[in-house]
C-alpha positions, 0 to 999 in steps of 0.5 A: 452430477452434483458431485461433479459440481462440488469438486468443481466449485472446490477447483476454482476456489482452490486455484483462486486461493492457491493459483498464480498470482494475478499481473501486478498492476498495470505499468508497476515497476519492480521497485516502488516506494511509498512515501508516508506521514512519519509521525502517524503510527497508522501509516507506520502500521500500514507499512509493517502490514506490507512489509510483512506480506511483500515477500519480493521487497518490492515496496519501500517506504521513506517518510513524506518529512524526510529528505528523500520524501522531499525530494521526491515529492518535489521531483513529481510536483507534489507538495508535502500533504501528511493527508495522503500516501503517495506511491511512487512507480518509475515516473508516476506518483499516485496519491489517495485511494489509488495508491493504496490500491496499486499497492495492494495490487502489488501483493500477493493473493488474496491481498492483490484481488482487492485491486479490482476495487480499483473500479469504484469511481474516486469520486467515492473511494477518496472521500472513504480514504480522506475520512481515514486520513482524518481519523488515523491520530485518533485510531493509533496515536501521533509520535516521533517515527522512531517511537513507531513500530515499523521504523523500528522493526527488524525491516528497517532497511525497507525504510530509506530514511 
């Protein structure tokens, strides 16, 4: 009997860890973008960790100073904040500790079980999210995009501009 409890709980962790990836979150469209500071080595370093572990190239990226961030900023009316990401999804743009988390969602397992953190009220996850914010020139520096190692990695046609 506990043999049979043993090769039971390996099962379930095998096809936790091997099994089919769970839904995208809900209403994601096949393409996103995230639009990030472009000066913040940080957010260029979260770029290239997605990047790395979004094998269908769902996610691009565009800096919040560019053009295109600009544009698409304005377009869902939001004002440039280097204070947060912003992922845009088809219509809707998502701003803090939900658009990290609709990203993470987005990525394969184990990444995309980090999505059901989604639960922590934002009253909660923003203010973790916002001392990060704050806490990132700090943690890897503040330098022109083009000195950042995602805008100048071998994925830069993940980068609009």
């Amino acid at each position: 009997m506990k043999g049979a409890l043993v090769a039971l709980a390996a099962a379930v962790v095998l096809l936790g860890v091997y099994g089919p990836d769970p839904p995208a979150p809900p209403g994601a469209s096949k393409e996103q973008i995230l639009l990030i500071d472009g000066e913040c080595c940080f957010c260029n370093s979260v770029a290239q960790f997605i990047i790395e572990r979004d094998p269908w190239g769902k996610f691009k990226f565009a800096s919040q100073q560019s053009k295109t961030g600009e544009d698409l900023m304005h377009k869902h009316g939001l004002v440039t904040d280097l204070t947060t990401v912003v992922l845009v999804d088809g219509d809707n743009a998502y701003v803090k500790s939900e658009a990290i988390l609709r990203v993470l969602g987005g990525l394969p397992k184990p990444w995309s079980y980090l999505y059901m953190l989604n639960a922590i009220p934002k009253v909660v996850a923003d203010p973790v999210y916002d001392l990060v914010s704050r806490l990132r020139y700090s943690i890897a520096g503040r330098k022109s995009a083009d000195t950042c190692t995602a805008s100048s990695s071998p994925s830069r046609d993940r980068f609009l501009d």
